[in-house]
N, C-alpha and C positions, 0 to 999 in steps of 0.2 A: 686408510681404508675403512677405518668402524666409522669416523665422520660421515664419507662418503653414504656408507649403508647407512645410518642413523638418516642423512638428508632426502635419501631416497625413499626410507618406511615413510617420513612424513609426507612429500610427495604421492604417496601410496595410500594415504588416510585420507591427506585432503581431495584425491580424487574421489577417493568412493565416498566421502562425506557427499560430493557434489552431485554421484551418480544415484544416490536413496533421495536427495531432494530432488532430482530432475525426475524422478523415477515416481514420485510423488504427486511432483508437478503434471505430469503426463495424469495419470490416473484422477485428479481432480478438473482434468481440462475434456477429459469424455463426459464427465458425472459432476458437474460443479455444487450440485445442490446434496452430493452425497460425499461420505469423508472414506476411504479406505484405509483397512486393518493393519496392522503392522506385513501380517504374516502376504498378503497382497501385493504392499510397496515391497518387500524380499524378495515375492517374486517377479514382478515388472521390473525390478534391479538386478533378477540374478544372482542373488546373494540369500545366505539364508535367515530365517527369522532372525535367530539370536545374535549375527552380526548388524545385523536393524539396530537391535538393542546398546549394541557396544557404542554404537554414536550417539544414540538418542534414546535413554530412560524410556521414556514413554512416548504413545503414539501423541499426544497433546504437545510432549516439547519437542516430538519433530514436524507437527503443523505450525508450532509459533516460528521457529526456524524457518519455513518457506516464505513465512508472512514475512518477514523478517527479512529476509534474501528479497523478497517482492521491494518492500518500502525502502531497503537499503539502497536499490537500483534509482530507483527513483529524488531519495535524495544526494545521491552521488552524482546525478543528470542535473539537477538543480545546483549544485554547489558549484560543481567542472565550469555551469554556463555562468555563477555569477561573481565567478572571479577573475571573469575576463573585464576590463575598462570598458568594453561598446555599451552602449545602454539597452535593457532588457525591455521590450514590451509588453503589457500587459497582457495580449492578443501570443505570446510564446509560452505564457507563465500560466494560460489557463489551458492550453493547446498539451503541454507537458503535465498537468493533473490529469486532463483526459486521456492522454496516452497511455500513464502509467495507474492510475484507477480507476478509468473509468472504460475503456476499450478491450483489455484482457480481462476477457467472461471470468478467470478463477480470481480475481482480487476483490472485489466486494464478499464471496460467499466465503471467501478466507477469513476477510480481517475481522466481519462480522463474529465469526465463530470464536477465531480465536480471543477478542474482546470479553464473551461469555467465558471460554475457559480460562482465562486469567482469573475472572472473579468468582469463579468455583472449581476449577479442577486442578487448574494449573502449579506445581508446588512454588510454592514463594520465593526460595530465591533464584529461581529460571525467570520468574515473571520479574523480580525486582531487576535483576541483568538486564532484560531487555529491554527495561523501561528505560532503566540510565544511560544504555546504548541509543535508543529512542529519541533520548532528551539531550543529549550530546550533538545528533546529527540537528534534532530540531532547531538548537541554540544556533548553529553553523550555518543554517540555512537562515533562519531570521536574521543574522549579521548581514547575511548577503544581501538581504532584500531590501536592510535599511541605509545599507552604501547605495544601493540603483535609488532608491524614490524614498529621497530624505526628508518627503513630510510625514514619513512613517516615524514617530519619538521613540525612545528609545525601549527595545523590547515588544515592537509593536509590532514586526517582522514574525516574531514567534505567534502573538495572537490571531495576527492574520492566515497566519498557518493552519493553528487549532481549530479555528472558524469557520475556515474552509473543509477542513477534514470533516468536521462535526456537520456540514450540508451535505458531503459527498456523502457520506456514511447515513446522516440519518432522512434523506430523502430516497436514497436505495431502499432504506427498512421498509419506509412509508408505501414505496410503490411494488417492492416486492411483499408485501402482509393484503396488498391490495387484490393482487397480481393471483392469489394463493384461495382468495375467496372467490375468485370468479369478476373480479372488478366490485370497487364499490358503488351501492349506490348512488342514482341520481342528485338525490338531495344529501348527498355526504359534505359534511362541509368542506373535509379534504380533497372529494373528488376522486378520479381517474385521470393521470396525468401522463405525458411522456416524460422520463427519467430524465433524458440527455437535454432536452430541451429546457426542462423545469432546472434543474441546476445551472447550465449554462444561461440562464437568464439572475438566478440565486448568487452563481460565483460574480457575474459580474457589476452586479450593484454588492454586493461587500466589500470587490477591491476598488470599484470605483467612491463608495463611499472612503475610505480607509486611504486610500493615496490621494485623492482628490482630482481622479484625473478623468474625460470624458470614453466611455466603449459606443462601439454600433449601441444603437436601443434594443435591437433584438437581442443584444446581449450570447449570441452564438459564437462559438469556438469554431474558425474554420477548421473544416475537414481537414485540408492537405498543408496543417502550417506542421512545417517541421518542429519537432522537440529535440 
């Protein structure tokens, strides 16, 4: 019987663990550009402030946690697809970046934030956990990438990763800083750009450079490819 009750409190933790991040989630999915309070997500979950607390120290280590549950889906979708034998195309592997960072409005003004409060709010060892959680899935997922398209050498899977992330991430910056002045200038050398367009022409000369293999020239991610 005490097993039993013991099995069912944790049951009982990890759900309301799930219901203050979904509750979260919601509250940055009206307001992407704006972060809510603890005492806010308590009540969009129904629960009160200082049970907030009991799971998450702080409001910053329960936004790295969403971030976190965000990116975990994503490479848990990329891992599931490349440990199947069929071979993976390029045309699915950009199709699933865009799905998962680039289509849900709250994952760019996430990961952005949480990036800055790692490297000033965030307490160290929450940030160093979730790096090595981070680095662990990223390893996993470069193994897979360099089983599909073995002119990737060894380790190259992971860089191919980073690379991409680092154009997801910092072409968003670029055209949200742009976005925020009212468009830049004519003669700006960066211009006014479309986002999805400008990356999906970005991602796909890095992976076509990097596996060595031909995309459309337009370099577009169809809409309706499944991930």
């Amino acid at each position: 019987m005490v097993i039993r009750h013991r099995a069912v409190l944790a049951e009982d933790k990890q759900e309301r663990h799930h219901a203050i991040l979904d509750a979260a989630a919601r509250l940055l999915a009206r307001s992407p550009d704006r972060v809510a309070n603890v005492a806010e997500v308590a009540d969009e979950a129904g629960l009160a402030k200082g049970t907030v607390y009991l799971y998450f120290p702080s409001k910053e280590e329960l936004l790295l946690a969403l971030h976190e549950r965000n990116v975990a889906g994503f490479f848990e979708a990329m891992i599931a697809r490349l440990e199947h034998p069929e071979p993976v195309t390029l045309d699915f592997m950009l199709a699933l970046m865009r799905r998962y960072m680039v289509d849900d409005p709250t994952y760019l003004p996430l990961a952005t934030r949480c990036l800055g409060l790692m490297a000033t709010q965030m307490p160290t060892e929450a940030a160093a956990a979730f790096m090595e959680r981070m680095t662990n899935r990223l390893w996993s997922a470069g193994s897979g990438l360099e089983r599909h398209f073995p002119t990737l050498p060894a380790g190259g899977g992971v860089v191919l990763l980073r690379r991409s992330y680092a154009l997801i991430i910092g072409l968003w910056q670029l055209s949200s800083a742009h976005a925020a002045q009212g468009g830049a200038p004519s003669h700006c050398p960066t211009g006014q750009f479309d986002y999805a367009q400008e990356l999906g022409v970005a991602l796909a000369a890095l992976w076509e450079g990097s596996i060595g293999r031909h995309l459309p020239a337009s370099g577009a991610v169809p809409a309706n490819q499944e991930a």
